[in-house]
N, C-alpha and C positions, 0 to 999 in steps of 0.2 A: 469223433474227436471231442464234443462238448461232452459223451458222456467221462471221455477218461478226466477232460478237465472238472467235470463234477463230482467225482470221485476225490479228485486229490484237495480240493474244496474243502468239503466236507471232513478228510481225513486232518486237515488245518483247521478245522472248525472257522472257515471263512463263511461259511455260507448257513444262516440261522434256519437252526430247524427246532423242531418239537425235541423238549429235554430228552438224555433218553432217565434209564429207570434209575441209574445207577445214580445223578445226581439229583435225583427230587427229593431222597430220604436219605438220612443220615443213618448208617452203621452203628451208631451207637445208643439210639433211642428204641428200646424193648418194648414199652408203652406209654400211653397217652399218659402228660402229666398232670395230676392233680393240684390245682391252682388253693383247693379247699386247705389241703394239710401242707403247708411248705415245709422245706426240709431243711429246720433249721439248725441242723448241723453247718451245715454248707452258708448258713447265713450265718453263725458267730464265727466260724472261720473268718469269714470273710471282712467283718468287722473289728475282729482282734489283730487282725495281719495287718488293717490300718492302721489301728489303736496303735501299734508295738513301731511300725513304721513311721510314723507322727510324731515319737516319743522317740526315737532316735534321732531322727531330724532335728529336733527342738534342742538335742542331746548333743549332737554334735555339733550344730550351730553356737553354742552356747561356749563350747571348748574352743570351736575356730575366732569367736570375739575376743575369749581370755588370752589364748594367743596372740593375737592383732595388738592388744594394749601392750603385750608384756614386749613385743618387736617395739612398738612402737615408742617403748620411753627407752629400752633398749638403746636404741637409735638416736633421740636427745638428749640421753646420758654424755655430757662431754667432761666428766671427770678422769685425769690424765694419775691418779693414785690408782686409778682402779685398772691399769691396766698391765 
């Protein structure tokens, strides 16, 4: 009876045991990586993707203030000609 309940345990991953193989390495790594030569392809990607994401932000924050002012006199605009 403990061994079926050890069985179903383990199939729940209740019960800690040694990894098996399947997750200790990763599928996607073919070899050791060279810390010497980075691959800076993958590091100006990765830099520019901010750059350009920063530069929108700033871009689009900059449109949501001109908005905000132009509601905003908008709104205390109480000339009765102009309507």
């Amino acid at each position: 009876m403990a061994a079926a309940a050890l069985r179903v345990a383990k199939r729940l991953r209740l019960v800690a045991g040694a990894p098996s193989l399947a997750f200790t390495r990763s599928a996607f790594v073919a070899k050791k990586r060279n810390y010497d030569q980075p691959n800076w392809f993958g590091v100006g990607l990765a830099f520019s993707t901010s750059a350009a994401l920063w530069a929108l932000l700033f871009k689009q924050h900059n449109e949501d203030v001109m908005e905000y002012e132009r509601r905003r006199e908008e709104r205390q605009h109480k000339c009765t000609g102009c309507s």
